[in-house]
C-alpha positions, 0 to 999 in steps of 0.5 A, spaced: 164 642 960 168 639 954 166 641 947 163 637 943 165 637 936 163 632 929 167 626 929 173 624 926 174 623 918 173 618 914 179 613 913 175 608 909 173 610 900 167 614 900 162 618 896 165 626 898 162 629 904 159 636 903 163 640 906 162 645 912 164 644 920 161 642 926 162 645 933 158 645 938 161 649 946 157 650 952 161 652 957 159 656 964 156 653 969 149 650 967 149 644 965 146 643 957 143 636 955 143 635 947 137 633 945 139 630 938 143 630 932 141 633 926 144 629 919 142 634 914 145 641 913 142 647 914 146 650 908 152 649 904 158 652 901 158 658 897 163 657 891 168 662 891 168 668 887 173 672 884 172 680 889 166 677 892 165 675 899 169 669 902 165 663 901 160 661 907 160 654 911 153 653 916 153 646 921 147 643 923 142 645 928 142 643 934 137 643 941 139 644 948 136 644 954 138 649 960 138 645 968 139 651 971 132 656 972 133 662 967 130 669 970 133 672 963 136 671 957 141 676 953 143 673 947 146 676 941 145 673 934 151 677 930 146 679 923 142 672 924 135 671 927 133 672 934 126 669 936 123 667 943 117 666 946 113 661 951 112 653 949 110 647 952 117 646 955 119 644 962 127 648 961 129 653 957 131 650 950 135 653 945 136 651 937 142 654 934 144 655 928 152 657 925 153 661 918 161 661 918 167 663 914 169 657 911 177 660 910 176 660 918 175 656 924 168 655 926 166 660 932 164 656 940 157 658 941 156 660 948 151 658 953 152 661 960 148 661 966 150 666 972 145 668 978 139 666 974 141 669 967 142 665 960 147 668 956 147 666 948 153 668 945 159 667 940 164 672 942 168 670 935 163 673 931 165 680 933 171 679 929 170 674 924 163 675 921 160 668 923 152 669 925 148 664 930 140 664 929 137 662 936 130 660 937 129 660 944 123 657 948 121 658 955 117 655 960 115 661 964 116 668 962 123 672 962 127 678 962 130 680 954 136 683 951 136 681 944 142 685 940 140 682 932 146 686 929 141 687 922 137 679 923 130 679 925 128 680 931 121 677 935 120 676 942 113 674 946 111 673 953 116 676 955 117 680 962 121 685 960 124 686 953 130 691 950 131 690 943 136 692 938 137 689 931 142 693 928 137 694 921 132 688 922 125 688 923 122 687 929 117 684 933 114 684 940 108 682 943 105 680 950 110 684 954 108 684 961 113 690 963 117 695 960 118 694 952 125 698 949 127 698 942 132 700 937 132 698 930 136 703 926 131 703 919 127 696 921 120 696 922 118 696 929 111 692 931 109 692 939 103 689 940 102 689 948 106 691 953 106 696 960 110 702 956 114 702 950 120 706 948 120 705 940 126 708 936 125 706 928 131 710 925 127 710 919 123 704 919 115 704 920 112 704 928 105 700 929 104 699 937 098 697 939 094 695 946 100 699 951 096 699 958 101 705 959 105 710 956 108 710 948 114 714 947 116 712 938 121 716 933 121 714 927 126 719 923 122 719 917 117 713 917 110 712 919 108 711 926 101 708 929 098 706 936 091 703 938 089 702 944 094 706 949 095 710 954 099 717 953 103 717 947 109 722 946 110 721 937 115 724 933 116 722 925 121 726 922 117 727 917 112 721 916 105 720 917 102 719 924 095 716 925 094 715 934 087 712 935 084 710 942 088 713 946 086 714 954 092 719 955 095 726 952 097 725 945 103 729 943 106 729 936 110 732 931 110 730 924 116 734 921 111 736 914 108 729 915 100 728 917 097 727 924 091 723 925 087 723 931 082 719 933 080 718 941 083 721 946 083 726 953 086 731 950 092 733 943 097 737 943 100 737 935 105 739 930 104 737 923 110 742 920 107 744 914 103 736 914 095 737 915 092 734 922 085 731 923 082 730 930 075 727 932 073 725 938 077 728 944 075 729 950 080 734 952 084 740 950 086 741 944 093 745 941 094 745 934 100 748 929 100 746 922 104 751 918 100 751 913 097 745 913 089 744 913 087 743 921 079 739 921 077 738 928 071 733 930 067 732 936 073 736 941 070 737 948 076 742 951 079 748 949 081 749 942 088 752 940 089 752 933 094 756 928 094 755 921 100 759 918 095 760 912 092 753 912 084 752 913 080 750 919 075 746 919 072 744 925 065 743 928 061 738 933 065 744 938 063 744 945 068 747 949 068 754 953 074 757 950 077 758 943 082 760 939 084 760 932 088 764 927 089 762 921 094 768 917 090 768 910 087 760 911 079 760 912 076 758 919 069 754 919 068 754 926 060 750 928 059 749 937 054 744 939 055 749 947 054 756 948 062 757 948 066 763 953 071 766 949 071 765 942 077 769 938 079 768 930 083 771 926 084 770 919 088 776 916 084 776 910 081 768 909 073 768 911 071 766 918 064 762 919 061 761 925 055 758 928 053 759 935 047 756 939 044 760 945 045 766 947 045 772 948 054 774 946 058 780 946 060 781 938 066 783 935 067 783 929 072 787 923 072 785 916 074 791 913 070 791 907 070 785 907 061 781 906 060 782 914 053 778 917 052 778 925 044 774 927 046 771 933 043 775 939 047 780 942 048 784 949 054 789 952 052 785 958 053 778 956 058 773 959 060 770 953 065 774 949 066 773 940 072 776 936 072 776 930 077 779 926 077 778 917 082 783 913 076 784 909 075 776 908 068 775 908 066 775 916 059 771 918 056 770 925 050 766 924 046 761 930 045 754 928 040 753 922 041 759 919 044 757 912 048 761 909 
């Protein structure tokens, strides 16, 4: 299809026009209709400045519409915005937008169909520095690859979805499959999707309601999920918060904290960072070096070593337990008569308090203030060791006191 380019220069007096460029190219095999044409710039000409960056000219905007039936779209933007989503359109439309040097010519934007995909592109922009923002609608639900090079990025309603923005933040929400992100220190916001692959580079990570398994790196920067399956997070050092989660969750903070609320079972590692977990209904593995460990409500094996941090837990109701802790405290209260119970504090105090009964005790304070009042039997099945270094050791049935 033959470009279609602003019309000649004026010959007759008149005021000065601002000054910018027009160039719209559609090529390929697709045949594009222009819907209308825009009197009034986006932008103007930057003056020029002595060492600054060349001046930049933008033309109008443009909407087409594509004839042909798009399954997928790949577009790239250059540093300028992407967004696409679903509307009240019967073919695809596009609204484009070109930032370009001045000194320069302006770039041919491309529209190109083959075997079901629109491809959106400016093939110059690589080397020149010219930028196309794209606002793309569909009427039915798409494949993605967006490539930003640092503009925002927001796609919804799309079948499929590999994002990267180069820097920019993005967004994605409502995808029916599997959702792939990259933003390089952009903040990543993912509400809906099968899966999710999420990859910050430093930016913040917030993924909610994903039917199936969240895997986030955030080199640094916070992670939250809702409403999930499995989740596999690694901050680098930020906070992590996982909530609702109808799967394992596995996190690695780096020195950041981790925060656990509802899930089938955890397996974490603060890095020095404190981790809090209520209401899992499943094991539970836990190492903190040096963090504070709470646990709330856990309903599986517990796993914990603090590496002199303190653990806090109740609401226990699980048949096995384990927990050392190098000089940190250990409070430990069971709502179920556990099987084997093992805590070690190398010096901090160690509390428990166990329902029912009768228990095989052992217990070693060396020194330490030492109470043992739940019933005792060499033939009972349930087992507790307690080992304190002298800490205060305390075995005690619920209601005791102190």
């Amino acid at each position: 299809m033959p470009s279609l380019t602003a019309p000649p220069a004026r010959t007759d007096p008149g005021p000065p026009s601002t000054r910018g460029r027009w160039i719209w190219t559609l090529s390929g095999v697709v045949t594009v209709v222009l819907l209308a044409v825009f009197g009034s710039w986006a932008f103007v000409r930057v003056g020029d400045t002595p060492g600054g960056p060349p001046p930049l000219s933008a033309i109008p905007t443009r909407t087409v519409t594509v004839s042909q039936p798009v399954t997928s779209v790949s577009v790239t933007s250059y540093g300028a915005p992407i967004r696409l989503a679903r509307g009240p359109v019967s073919q695809v439309t596009v609204v484009e937008g070109i930032t370009f040097d001045d000194k320069g010519p302006p770039p041919v934007v491309t529209a190109k169909v083959s075997h079901g995909t629109l491809t959106l592109a400016a093939p110059s922009c690589v080397t020149t520095g010219c930028s196309v923002r794209f606002l793309v609608t569909v009427p039915t639900s798409v494949a993605v690859n967006a490539s930003s090079e640092g503009g925002e990025i927001s796609v919804a309603g799309a079948t499929t979805a590999n994002l990267e923005s180069g820097g920019g933040p993005v967004t994605a929400t409502g995808t029916a499959g599997a959702l792939t992100v990259t933003s390089e220190g952009g903040s990543i916001t993912a509400t809906g999707a099968d899966s999710a692959d999420l990859d910050s580079g430093g930016g913040p990570i917030a993924a909610s309601a994903v039917s199936g398994v969240v895997t986030a790196n955030a080199d640094g920067g916070s992670i939250t999920t809702h409403g999930t399956g499995a989740v596999s997070l690694d901050s680098g050092g930020g906070p992590i918060a996982a909530s609702a989660v109808s799967g394992t969750v596995t996190a690695n903070a780096n020195g950041g904290s981790i925060m656990v609320t509802g899930s089938v079972g955890a397996n974490l590692d603060t890095g020095g960072g404190p981790a809090s977990v209520r209401a899992v209904n499943g094991p539970l593995t836990a190492n903190t070096e040096g963090g504070e460990l709470e646990v709330d409500r856990l309903t599986g094996p517990l796993s914990a070593d603090t590496a002199g941090g303190p653990v806090n837990a109740s609401g226990i109701d699980a048949a096995t337990v384990r927990v050392t802790t190098d000089g940190g405290g250990a409070w430990v209260g069971f709502v179920r008569q556990p099987q084997t119970v093992q805590v070690t504090t190398s010096g901090g105090p160690a509390v428990l308090t166990l329902p029912g009964g009768p228990y095989v005790v052992t217990a070693e304070s060396f020194g330490g203030p030492e109470q043992v009042t739940v019933p005792t039997s060499p033939s009972a099945t349930s087992t507790v060791s307690v080992v304190t270094d002298s800490g205060e050791l305390r075995i005690t049935p619920p209601g005791a006191g102190s």
